[in-house]
C-alpha positions in Angstrom: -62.3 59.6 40.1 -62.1 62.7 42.0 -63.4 63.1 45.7 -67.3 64.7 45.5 -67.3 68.0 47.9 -70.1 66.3 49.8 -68.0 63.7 51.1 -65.9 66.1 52.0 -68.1 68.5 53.4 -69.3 65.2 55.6 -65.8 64.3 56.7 -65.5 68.0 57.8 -68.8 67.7 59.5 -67.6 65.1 61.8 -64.8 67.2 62.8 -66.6 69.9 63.5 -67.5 70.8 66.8 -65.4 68.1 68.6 -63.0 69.0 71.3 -59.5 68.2 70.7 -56.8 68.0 73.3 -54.8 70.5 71.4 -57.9 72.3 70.4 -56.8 71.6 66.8 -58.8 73.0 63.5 -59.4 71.0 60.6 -59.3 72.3 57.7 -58.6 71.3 54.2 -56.9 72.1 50.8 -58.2 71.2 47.5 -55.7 69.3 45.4 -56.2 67.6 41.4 -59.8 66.6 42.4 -58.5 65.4 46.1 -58.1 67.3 49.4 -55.3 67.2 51.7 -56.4 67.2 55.4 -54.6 69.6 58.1 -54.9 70.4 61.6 -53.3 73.5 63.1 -51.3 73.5 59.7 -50.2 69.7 59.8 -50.9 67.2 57.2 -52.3 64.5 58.9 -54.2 62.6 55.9 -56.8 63.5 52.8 -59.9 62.5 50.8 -58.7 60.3 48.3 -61.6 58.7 46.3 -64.4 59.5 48.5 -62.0 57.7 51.3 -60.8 59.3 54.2 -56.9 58.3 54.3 -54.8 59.0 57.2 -50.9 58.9 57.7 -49.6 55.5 58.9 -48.0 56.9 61.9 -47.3 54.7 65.3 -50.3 56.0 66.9 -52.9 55.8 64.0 -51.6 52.3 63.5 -52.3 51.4 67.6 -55.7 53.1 66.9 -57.0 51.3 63.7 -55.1 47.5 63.6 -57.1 45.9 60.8 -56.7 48.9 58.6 -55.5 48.3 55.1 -53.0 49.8 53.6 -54.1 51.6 50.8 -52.7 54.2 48.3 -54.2 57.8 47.2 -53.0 57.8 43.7 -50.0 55.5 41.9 -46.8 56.6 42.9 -47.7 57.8 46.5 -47.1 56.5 50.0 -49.6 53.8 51.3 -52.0 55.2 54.1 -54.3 53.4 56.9 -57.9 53.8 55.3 -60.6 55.2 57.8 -63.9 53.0 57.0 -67.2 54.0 57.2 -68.1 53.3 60.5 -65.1 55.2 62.2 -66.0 58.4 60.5 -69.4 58.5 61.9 -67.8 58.2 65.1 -66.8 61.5 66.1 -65.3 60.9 69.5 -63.3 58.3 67.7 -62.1 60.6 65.2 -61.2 63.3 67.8 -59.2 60.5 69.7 -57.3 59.3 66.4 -56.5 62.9 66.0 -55.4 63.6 69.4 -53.0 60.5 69.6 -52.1 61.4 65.9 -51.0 64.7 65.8 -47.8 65.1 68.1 -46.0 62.4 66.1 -46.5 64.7 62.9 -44.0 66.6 61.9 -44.1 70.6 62.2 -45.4 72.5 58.9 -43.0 73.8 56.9 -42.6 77.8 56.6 -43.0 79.0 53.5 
């Protein structure tokens, strides 16, 4: 079932307006009924389902130890599910971006 645009628009929501180290932009791209999550042109995770999925990198994994792994769509790479709770936490999800991003690669030039 696709993600609704109010989830996302809530996800966003929580993004918006907090101060990140890098002063990073979150924005997102809408992709077969899902959206892919970037900040500063890095894919750090997406709306799969009405669930907020984030890469399983070193930090995020520190950050979010009794996360499940969990997979957007068959034939895709697990990802550490964000619950409910931690996306109403905006400091939280400012922090998880912070630690998050420098272990992401670069985006790739077109």
């Amino acid at each position: 079932m696709p993600s609704s645009e109010k989830f996302r628009d809530y996800v966003l929501s929580q993004f918006k307006g907090e101060l990140f180290d890098g002063g990073f932009r979150v924005t997102t791209r809408k992709m077969m009924g899902e959206y892919i999550l970037y900040a500063d042109g890095k894919i750090f995770g997406g709306i799969y389902d009405d669930r907020l999925l984030v890469k399983p990198v070193a930090a995020a994994k520190a950050m979010l130890p009794d996360a499940k792994l969990q997979l957007p769509y068959d034939g895709a790479k697990p990802m550490l599910r964000v619950t409910d709770e931690q996306i109403a936490d905006k400091g939280f999800l400012a922090r998880l971006l912070d630690a998050m991003l420098p272990e992401l690669p670069a985006a790739k030039k077109k």
